[in-house]
FIKOLZA-1660 file (N, C-alpha, C; in steps of 0.1 Angstrom, whole numbers, plus 5000, padded with zeros to 4 digits):
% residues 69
   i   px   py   pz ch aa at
   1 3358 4672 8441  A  X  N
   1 3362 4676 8428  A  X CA
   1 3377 4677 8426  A  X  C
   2 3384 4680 8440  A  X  N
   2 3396 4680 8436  A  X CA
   2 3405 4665 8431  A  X  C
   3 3400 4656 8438  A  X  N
   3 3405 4641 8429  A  X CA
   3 3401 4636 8420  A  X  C
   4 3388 4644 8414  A  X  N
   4 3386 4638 8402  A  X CA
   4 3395 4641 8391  A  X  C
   5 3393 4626 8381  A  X  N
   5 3405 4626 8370  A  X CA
   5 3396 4626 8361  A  X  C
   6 3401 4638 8347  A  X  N
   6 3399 4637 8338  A  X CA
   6 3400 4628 8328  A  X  C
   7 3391 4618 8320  A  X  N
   7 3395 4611 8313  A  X CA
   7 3394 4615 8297  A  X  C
   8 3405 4614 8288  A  X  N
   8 3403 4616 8276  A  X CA
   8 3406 4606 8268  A  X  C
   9 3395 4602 8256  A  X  N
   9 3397 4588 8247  A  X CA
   9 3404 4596 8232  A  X  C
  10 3418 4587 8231  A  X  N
  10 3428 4592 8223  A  X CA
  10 3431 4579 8212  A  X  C
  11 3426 4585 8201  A  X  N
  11 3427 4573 8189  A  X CA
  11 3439 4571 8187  A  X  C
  12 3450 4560 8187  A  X  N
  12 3463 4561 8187  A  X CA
  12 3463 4556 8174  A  X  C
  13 3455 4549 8166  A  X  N
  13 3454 4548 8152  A  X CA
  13 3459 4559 8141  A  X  C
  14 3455 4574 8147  A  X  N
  14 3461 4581 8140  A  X CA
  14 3477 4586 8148  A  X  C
  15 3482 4585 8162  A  X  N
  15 3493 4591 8163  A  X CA
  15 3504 4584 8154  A  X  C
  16 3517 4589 8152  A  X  N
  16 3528 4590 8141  A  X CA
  16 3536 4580 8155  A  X  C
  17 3539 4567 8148  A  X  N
  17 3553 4555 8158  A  X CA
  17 3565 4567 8158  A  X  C
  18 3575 4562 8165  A  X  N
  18 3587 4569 8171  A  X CA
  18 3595 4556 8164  A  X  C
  19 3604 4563 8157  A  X  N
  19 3610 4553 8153  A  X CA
  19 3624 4560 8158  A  X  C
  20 3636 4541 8154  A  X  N
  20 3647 4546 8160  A  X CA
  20 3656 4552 8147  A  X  C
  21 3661 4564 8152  A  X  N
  21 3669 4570 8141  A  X CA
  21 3678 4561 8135  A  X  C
  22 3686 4554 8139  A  X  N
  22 3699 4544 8133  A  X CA
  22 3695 4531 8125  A  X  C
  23 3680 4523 8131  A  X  N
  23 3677 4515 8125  A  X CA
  23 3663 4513 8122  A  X  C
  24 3657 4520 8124  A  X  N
  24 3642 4524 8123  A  X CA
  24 3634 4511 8129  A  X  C
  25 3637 4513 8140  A  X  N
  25 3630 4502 8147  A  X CA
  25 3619 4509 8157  A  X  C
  26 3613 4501 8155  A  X  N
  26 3602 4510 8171  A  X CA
  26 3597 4505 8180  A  X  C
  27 3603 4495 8186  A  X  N
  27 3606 4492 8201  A  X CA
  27 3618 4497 8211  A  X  C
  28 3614 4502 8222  A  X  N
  28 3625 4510 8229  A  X CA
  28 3621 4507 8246  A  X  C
  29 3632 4506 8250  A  X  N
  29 3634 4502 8261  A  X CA
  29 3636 4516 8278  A  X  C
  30 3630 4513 8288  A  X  N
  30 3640 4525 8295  A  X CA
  30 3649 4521 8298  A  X  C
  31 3661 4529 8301  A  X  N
  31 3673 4534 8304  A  X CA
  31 3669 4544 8311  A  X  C
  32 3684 4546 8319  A  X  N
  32 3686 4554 8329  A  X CA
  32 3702 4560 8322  A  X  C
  33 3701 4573 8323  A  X  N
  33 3716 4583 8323  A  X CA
  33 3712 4589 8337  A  X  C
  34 3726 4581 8343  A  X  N
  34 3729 4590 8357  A  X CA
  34 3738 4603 8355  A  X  C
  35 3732 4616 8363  A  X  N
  35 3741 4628 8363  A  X CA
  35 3749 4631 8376  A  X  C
  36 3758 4632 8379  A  X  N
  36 3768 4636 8395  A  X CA
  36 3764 4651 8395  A  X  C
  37 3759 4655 8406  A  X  N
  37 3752 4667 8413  A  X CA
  37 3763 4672 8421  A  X  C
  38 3768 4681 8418  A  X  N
  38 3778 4686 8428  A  X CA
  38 3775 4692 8439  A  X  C
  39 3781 4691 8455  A  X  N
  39 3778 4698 8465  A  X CA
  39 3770 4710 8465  A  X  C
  40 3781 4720 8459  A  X  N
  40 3784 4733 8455  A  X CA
  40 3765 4737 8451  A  X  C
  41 3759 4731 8442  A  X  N
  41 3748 4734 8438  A  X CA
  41 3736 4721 8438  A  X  C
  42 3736 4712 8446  A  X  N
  42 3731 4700 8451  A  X CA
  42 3716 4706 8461  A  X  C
  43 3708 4703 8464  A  X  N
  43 3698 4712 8471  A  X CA
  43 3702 4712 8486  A  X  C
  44 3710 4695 8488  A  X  N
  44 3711 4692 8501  A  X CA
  44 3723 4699 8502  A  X  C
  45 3736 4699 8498  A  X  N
  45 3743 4706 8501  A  X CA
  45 3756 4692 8497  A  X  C
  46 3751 4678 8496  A  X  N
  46 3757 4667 8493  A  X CA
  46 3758 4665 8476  A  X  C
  47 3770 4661 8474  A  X  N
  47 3770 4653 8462  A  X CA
  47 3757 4645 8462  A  X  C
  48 3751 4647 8449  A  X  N
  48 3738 4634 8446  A  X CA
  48 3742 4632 8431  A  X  C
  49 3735 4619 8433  A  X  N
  49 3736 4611 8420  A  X CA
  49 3723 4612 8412  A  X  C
  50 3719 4614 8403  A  X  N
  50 3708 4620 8396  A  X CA
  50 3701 4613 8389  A  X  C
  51 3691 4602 8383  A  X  N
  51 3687 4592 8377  A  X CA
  51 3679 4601 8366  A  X  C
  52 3678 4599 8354  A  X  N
  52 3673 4609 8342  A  X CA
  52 3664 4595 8335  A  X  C
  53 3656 4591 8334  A  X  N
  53 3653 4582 8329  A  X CA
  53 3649 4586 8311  A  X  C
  54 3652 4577 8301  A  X  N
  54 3650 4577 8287  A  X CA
  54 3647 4560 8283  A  X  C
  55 3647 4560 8267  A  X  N
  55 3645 4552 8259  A  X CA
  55 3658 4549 8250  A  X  C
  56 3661 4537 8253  A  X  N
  56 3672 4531 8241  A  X CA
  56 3668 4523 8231  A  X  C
  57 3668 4522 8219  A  X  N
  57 3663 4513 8208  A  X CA
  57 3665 4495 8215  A  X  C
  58 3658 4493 8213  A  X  N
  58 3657 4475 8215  A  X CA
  58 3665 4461 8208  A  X  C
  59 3665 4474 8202  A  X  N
  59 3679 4464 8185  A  X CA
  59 3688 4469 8187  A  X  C
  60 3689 4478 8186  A  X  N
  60 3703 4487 8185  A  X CA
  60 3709 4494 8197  A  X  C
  61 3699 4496 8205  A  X  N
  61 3706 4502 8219  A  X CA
  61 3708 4521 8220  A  X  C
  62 3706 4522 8205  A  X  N
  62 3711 4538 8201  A  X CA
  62 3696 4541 8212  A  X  C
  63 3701 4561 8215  A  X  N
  63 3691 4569 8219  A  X CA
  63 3690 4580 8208  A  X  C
  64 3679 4580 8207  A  X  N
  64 3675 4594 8201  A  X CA
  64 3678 4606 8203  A  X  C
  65 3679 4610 8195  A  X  N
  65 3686 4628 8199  A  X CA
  65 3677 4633 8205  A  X  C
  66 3660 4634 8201  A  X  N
  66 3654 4639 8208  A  X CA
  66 3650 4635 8220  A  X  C
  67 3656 4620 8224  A  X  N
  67 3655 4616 8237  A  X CA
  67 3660 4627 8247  A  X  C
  68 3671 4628 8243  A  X  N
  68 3686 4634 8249  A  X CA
  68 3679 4649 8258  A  X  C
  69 3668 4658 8246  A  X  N
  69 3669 4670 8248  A  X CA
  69 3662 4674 8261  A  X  C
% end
């Protein structure tokens, strides 16, 4: 029971496209915003480098604000 996956059938006919703020496009790509993790508060105790993965417009390259949040 514990590996069983729940399946749910989701009409995307009605979800609302994501469009891009700047050019209203709705193809979007990932991207990566790397963050520098400082020692001081790092888990290991090392500088790390942090990969945050998002979406940049396909035309335009812009990110969404609500990407961002």
């Amino acid at each position: 029971m514990e590996n069983e996956q729940q399946q749910m059938n989701i009409d995307l006919k009605s979800a609302e496209d994501v469009l891009c703020e700047k050019c209203e496009n709705t193809s979007f790509v990932p991207s990566f915003l790397i963050k520098k993790l400082s020692a001081l508060v790092s888990p290991t105790g090392h500088e790390m480098l942090v990969p945050i993965q998002l979406f940049r417009c396909s035309s335009c390259e812009h990110v969404n604000e609500s990407f961002l949040e």
